[in-house]
LUMVEX-399336 format. One record per atom (N, C-alpha, C, CB): x, y, z. Coordinates in pm, whole numbers, padded with zeros to 5 digits, always signed. Glycine has a CB too. Layout:
% LUMVEX-399336
XYZ/...
% end
This chain:
% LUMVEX-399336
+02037-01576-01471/+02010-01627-01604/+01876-01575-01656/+02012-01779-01604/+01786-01634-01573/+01633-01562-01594/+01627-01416-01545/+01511-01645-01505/+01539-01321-01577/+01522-01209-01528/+01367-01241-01368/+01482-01099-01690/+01365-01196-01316/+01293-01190-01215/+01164-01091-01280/+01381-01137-01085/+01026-01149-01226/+00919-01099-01281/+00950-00948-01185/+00764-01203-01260/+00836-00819-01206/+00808-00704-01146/+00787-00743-01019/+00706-00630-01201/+00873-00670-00942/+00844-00649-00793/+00858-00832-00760/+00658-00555-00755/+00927-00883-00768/+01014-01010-00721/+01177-01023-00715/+00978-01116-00813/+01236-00939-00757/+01323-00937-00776/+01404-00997-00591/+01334-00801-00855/+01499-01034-00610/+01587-01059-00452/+01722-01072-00521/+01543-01227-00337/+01809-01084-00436/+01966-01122-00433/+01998-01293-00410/+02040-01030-00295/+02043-01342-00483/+02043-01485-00483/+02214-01483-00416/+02005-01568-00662/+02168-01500-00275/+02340-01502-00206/+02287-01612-00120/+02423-01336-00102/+02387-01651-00010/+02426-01729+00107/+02317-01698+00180/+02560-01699+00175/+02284-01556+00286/+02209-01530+00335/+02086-01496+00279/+02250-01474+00391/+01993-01580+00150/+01866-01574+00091/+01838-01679+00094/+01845-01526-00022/+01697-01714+00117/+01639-01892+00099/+01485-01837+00042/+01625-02019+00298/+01458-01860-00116/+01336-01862-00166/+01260-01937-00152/+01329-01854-00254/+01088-01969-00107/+01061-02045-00165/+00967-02016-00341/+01009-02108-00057/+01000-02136-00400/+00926-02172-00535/+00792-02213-00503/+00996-02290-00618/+00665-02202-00611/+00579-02274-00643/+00610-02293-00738/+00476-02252-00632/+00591-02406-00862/+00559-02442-00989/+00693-02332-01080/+00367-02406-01019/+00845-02303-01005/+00903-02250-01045/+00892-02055-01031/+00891-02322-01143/+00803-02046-00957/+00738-01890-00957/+00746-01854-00757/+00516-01897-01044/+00845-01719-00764/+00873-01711-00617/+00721-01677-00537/+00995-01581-00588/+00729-01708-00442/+00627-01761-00357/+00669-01648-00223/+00646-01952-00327/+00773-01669-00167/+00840-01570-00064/+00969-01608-00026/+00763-01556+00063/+01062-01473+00030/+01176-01460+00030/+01237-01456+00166/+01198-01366-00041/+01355-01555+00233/+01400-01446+00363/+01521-01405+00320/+01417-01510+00527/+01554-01308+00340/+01680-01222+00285/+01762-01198+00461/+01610-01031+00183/+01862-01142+00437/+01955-01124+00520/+01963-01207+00651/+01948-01002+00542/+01995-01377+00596/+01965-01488+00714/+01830-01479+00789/+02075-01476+00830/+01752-01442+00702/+01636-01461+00777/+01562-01357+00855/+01664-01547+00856/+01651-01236+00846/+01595-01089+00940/+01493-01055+00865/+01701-00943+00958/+01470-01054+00710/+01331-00963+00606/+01291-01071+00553/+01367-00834+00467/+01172-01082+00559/+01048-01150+00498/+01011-01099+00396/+00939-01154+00568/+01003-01128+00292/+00921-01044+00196/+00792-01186+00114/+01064-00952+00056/+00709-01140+00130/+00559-01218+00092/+00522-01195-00106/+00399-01109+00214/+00566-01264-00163/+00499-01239-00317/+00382-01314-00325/+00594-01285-00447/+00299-01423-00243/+00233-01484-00263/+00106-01485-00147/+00305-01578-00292/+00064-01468-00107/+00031-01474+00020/-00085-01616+00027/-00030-01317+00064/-00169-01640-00071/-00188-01760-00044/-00159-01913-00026/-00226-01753-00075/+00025-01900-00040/+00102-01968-00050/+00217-02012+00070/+00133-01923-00145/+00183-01829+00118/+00275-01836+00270/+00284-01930+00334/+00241-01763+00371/+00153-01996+00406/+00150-02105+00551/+00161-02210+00528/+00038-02118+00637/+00211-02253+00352/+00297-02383+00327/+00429-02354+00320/+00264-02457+00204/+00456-02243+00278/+00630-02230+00244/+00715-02185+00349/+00666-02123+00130/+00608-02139+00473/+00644-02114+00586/+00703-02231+00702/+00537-02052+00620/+00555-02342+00643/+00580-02461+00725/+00722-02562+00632/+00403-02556+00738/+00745-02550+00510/+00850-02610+00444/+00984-02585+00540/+00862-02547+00291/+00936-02430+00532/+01072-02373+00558/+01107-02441+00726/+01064-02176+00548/+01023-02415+00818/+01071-02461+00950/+01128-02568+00948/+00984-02473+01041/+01055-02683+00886/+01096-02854+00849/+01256-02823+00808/+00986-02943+00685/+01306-02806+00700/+01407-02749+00670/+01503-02692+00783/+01365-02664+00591/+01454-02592+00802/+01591-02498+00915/+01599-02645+01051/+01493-02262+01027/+01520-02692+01104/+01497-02794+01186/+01582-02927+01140/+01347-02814+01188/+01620-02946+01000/+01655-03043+00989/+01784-02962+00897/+01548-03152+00943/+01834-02855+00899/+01972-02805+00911/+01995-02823+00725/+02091-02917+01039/+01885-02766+00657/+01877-02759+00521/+01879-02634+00467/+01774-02819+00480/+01842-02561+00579/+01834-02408+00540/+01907-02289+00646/+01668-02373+00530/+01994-02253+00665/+02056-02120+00730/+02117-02232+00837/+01932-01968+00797/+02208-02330+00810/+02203-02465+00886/+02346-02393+01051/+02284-02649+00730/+02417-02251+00956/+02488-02227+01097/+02431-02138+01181/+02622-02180+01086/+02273-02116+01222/+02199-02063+01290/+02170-02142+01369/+02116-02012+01242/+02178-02087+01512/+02070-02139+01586/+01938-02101+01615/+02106-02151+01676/+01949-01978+01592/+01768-01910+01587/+01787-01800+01419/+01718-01753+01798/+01664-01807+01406/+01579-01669+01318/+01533-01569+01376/+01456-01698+01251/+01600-01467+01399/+01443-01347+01459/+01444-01252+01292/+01504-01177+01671/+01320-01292+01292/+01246-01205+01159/+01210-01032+01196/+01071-01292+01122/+01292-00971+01188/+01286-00798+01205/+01177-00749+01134/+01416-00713+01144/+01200-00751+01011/+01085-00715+00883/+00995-00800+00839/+01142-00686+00757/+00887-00776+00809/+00804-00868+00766/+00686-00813+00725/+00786-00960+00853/+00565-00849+00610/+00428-00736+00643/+00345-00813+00714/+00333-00671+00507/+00275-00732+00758/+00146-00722+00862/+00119-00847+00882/+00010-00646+00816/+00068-00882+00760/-00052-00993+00729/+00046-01126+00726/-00152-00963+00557/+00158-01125+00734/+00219-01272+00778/+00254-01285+00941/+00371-01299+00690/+00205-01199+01009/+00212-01215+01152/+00126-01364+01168/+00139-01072+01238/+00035-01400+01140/-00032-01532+01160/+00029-01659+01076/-00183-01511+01120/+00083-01663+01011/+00134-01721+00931/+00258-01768+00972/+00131-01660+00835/+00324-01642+01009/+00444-01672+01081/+00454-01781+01204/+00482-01548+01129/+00366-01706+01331/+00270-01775+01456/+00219-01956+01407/+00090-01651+01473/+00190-01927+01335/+00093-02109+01304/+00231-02199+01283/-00043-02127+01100/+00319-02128+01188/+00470-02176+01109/+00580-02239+01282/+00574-01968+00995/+00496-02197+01395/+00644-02214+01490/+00745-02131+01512/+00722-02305+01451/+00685-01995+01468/+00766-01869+01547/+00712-01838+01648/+00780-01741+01484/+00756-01777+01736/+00722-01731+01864/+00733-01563+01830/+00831-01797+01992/+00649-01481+01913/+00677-01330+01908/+00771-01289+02058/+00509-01239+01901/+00872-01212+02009/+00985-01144+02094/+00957-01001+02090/+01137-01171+02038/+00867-00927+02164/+00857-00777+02128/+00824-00731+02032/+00944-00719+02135/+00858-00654+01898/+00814-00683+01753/+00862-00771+01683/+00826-00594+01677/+00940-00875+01702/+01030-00938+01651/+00943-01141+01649/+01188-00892+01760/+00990-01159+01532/+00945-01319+01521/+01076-01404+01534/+00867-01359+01364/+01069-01504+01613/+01195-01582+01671/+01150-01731+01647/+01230-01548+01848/+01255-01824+01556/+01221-01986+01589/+01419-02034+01624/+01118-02097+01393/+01368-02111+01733/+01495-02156+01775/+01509-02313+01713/+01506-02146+01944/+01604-02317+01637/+01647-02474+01656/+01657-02550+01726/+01721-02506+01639/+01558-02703+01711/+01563-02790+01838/+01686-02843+01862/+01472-02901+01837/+01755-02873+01982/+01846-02933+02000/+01853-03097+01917/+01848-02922+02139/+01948-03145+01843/+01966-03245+01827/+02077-03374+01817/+01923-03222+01772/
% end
């Protein structure tokens, strides 16, 4: 309906979960969660921590049992880490708690 600002653009499917600030994308995981993409970065290590709360409580990518994040830039490696991913080789992994 809306057009997507420059260099925000994503695919609004099944396997995408945005988060919003104040209506304005913040960051994207695309393909169930394999690509990260960061539009905000001072915004990351809340929408990061939203997001875990969420996948944890089966609100977001709810027929997963894990995330491993393939793609991602640099500078959300800590962000990611603080959020409750674990590192797998190059790869960022959060497993769903059993419940």
């Amino acid at each position: 309906c809306l057009p997507h600002q420059d260099g925000r653009a994503f695919l609004n499917v099944t396997g995408s979960a945005v988060a919003l600030k104040s209506g304005v994308p913040v960051a994207v995981f695309e393909r169930q969660g394999k690509t990260l993409r960061v539009f905000e970065p001072k915004h990351l290590a809340e929408a990061l921590t939203v997001f875990v709360r969420d996948y944890a409580g089966r609100r977001v990518f709810a027929g997963q049992q894990r995330i491993v994040v393939k793609e991602y830039p640099k500078e959300a490696a800590e962000a990611l880490r603080n959020a409750g991913f674990s590192r797998e080789l190059q790869d960022f992994v959060i497993y769903r708690p059993y419940q």
